[in-house]
One Martini backbone bead per residue (centre of mass of N, CA, C, O) as a GRO file, in nm:
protein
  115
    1UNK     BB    1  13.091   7.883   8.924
    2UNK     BB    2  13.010   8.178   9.038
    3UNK     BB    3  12.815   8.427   9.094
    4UNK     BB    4  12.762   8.737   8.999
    5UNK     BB    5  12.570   8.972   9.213
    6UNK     BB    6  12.593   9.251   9.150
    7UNK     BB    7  12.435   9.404   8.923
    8UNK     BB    8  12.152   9.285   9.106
    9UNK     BB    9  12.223   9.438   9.325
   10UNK     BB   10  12.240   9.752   9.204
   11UNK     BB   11  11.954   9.729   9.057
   12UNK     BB   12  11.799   9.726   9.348
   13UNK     BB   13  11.909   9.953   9.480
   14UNK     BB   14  11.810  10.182   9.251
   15UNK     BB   15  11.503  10.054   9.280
   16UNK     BB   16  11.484  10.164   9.618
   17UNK     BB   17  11.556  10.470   9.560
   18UNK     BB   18  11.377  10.565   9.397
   19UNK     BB   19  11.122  10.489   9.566
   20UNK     BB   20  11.235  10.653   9.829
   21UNK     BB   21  11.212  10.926   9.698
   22UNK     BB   22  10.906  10.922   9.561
   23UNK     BB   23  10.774  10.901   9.851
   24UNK     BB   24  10.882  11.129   9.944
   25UNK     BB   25  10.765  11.348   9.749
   26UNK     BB   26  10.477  11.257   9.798
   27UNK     BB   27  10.468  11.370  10.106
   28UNK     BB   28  10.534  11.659  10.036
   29UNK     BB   29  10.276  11.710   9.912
   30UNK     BB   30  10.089  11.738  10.182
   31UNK     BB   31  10.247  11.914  10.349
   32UNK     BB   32  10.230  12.158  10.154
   33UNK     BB   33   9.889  12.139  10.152
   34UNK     BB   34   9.876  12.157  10.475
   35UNK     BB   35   9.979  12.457  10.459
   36UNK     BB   36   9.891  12.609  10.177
   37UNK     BB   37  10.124  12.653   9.953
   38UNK     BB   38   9.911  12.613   9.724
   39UNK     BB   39   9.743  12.831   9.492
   40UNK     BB   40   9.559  12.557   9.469
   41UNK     BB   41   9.379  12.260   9.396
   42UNK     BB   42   9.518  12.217   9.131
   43UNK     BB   43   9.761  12.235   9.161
   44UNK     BB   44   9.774  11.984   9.414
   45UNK     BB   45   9.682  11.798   9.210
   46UNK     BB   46   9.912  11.829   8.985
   47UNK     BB   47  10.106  11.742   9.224
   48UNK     BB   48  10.015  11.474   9.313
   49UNK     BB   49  10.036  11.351   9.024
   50UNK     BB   50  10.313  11.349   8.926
   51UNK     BB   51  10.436  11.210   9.210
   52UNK     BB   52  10.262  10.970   9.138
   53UNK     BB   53  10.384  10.872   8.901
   54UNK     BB   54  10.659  10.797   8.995
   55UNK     BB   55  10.580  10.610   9.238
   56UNK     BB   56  10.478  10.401   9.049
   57UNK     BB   57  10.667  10.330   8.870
   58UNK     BB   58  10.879  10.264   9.093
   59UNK     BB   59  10.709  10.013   9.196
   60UNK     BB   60  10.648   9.829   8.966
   61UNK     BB   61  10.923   9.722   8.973
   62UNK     BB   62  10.914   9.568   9.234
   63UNK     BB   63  10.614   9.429   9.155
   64UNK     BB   64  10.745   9.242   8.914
   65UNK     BB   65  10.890   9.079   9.061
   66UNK     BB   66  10.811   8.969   9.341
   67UNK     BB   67  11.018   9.028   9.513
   68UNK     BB   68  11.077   9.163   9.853
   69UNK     BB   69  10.942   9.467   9.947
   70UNK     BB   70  10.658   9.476   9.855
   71UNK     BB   71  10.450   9.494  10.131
   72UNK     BB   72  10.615   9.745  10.228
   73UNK     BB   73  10.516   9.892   9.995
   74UNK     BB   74  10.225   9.886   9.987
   75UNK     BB   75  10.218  10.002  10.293
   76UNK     BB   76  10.351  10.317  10.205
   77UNK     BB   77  10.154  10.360   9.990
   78UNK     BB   78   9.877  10.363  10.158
   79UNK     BB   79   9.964  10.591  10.345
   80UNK     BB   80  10.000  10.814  10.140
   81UNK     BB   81   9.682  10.748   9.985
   82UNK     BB   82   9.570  10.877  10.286
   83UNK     BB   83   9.683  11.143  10.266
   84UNK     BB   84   9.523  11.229  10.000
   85UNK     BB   85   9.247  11.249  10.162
   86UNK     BB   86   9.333  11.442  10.387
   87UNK     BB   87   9.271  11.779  10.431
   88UNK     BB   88   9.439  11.746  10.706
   89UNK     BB   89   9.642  11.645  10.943
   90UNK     BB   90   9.699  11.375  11.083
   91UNK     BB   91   9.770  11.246  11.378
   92UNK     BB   92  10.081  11.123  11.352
   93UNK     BB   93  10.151  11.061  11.023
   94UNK     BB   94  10.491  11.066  11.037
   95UNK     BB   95  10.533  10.842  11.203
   96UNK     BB   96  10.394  10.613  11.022
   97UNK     BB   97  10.567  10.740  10.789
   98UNK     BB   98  10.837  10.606  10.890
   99UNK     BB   99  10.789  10.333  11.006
  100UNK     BB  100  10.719  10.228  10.673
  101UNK     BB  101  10.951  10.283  10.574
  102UNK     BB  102  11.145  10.144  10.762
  103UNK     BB  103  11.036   9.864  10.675
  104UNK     BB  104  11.163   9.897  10.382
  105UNK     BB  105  11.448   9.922  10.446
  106UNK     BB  106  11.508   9.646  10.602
  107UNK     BB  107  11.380   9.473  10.362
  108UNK     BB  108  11.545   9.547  10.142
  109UNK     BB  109  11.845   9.486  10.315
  110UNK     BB  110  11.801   9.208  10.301
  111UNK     BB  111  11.755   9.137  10.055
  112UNK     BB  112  12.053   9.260   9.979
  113UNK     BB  113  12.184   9.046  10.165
  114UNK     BB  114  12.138   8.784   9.984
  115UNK     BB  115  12.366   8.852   9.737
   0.00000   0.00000   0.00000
């Protein structure tokens, strides 16, 4: 009899639409301290902090799996906390941050084709 893979299917669904929720949140907490949004440096901080636990919350979830998109999210999250170290934007640093999603999203769907 095979096994049915949907449950474990829905569950990794769940699980990476979360993390990618969490991620594209904190990385607008960047974007609007980069602005000047926050009406100071510890608003932004608690900011940061709020986003910073949702995120890893989420990934904890994938990496304790340890397959699938792990290493993409490993680098989707280092891009993020270099975000969250430069006081000004850095040129080009949206496209990066979309680049490392978008590898994010691709690896995610193939582990996803695979059950």
């Amino acid at each position: 009899m095979a096994q049915d893979w949907t449950p474990i299917y829905l569950a990794h669904r769940e699980t990476y639409a979360a993390f990618l929720t969490a991620t594209d949140a904190e990385a607008r907490v960047d974007w609007h301290r980069w602005r000047g949004d926050y009406a100071g440096s510890r608003e932004a901080l608690t900011a940061t902090d709020k986003a910073y636990t949702a995120t890893q919350a989420a990934f904890n979830m994938i990496d304790l799996e340890g397959v699938g998109p792990v290493a993409e999210a490993e680098t989707l999250l280092a891009c993020i906390r270099f975000m969250h170290e430069q006081e000004a934007e850095p040129d080009g640093i949206w496209e990066t941050f979309k680049a490392y999603r978008a590898a994010f999203v691709e690896a995610a769907r193939k582990h996803l084709g695979s059950h």
